[in-house]
C-alpha positions as CSV (number, residue, x, y, z in Angstrom):
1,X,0.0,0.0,0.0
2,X,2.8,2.3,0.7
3,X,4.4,1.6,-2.5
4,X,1.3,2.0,-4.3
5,X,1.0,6.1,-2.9
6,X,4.6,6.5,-3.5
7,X,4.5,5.2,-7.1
8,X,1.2,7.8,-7.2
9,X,2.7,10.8,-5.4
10,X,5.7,10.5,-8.2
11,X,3.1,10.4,-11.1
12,X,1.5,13.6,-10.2
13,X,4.9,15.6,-9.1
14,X,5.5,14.3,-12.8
15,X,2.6,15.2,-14.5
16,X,2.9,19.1,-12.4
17,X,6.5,19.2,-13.3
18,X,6.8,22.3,-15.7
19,X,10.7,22.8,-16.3
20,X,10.7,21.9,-20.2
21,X,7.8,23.8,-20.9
22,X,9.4,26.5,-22.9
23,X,11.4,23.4,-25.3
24,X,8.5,22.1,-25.6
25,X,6.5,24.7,-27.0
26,X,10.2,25.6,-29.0
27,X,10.0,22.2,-30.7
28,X,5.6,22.4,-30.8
29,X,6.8,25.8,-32.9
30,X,9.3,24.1,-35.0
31,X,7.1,21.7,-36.4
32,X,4.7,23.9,-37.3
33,X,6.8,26.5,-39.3
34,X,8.3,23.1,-41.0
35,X,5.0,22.0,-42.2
36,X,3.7,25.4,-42.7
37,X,6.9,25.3,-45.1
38,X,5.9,21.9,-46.9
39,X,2.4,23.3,-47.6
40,X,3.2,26.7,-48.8
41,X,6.9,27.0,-50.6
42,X,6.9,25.5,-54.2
43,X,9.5,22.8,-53.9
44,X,9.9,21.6,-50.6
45,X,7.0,19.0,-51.4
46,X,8.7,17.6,-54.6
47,X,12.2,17.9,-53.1
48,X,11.1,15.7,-50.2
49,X,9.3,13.4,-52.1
50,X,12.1,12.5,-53.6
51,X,14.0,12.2,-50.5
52,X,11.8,9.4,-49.5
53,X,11.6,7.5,-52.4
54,X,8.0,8.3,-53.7
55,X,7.4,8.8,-57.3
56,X,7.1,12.6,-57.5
57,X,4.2,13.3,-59.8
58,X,1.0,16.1,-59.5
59,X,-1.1,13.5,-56.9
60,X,1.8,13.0,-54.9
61,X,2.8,16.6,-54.7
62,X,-1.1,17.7,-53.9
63,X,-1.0,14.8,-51.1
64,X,1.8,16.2,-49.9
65,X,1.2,20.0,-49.5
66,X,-2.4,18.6,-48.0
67,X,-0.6,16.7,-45.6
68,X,1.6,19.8,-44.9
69,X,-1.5,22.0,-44.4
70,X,-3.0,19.2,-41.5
71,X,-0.2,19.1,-39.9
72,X,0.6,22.7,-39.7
73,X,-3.5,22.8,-38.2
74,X,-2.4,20.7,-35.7
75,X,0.4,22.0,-34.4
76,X,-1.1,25.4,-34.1
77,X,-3.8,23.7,-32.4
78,X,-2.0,22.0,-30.0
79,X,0.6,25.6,-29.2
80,X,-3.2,27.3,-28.7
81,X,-4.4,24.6,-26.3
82,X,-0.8,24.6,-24.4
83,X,-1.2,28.5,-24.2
84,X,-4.7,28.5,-23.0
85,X,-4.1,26.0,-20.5
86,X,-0.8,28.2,-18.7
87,X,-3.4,31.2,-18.1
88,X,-6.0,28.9,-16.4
């Protein structure tokens, strides 16, 4: 039983633990200016397309810059939500 609230007690002082917020939010930022970049500069689709291995064509170049705009949604999303929840 003791065990069991010290295992619990750690999990929470965890989960409260707010030291790498701002690398966090660094990298959040990061990942959204990358994908912003995929969806938005003529080029950077293609170019990594052809990094990986796809066949570069229109499809694959729309799917891509789709992709790019999701992504870049998301990670906006999820800086907004992180924000929101530090003025709470």
């Amino acid at each position: 039983m003791a065990g069991e609230c010290l295992m619990i007690e750690k999990i929470i002082s965890v989960w409260s633990d707010v030291s790498g917020q701002d690398l966090i939010e660094y990298a959040l930022m990061c990942g959204f200016v990358a994908t912003a970049a995929l969806a938005i500069v003529p080029g950077v689709a293609p170019a990594l397309l052809a990094g990986t291995g796809f066949p570069v064509g229109y499809q694959t170049e729309k799917l891509a810059r789709i992709t790019g705009i999701f992504l870049a949604v998301v990670f906006l999303g999820i800086i907004i939500l992180r924000r929101k929840g530090e003025q709470e």
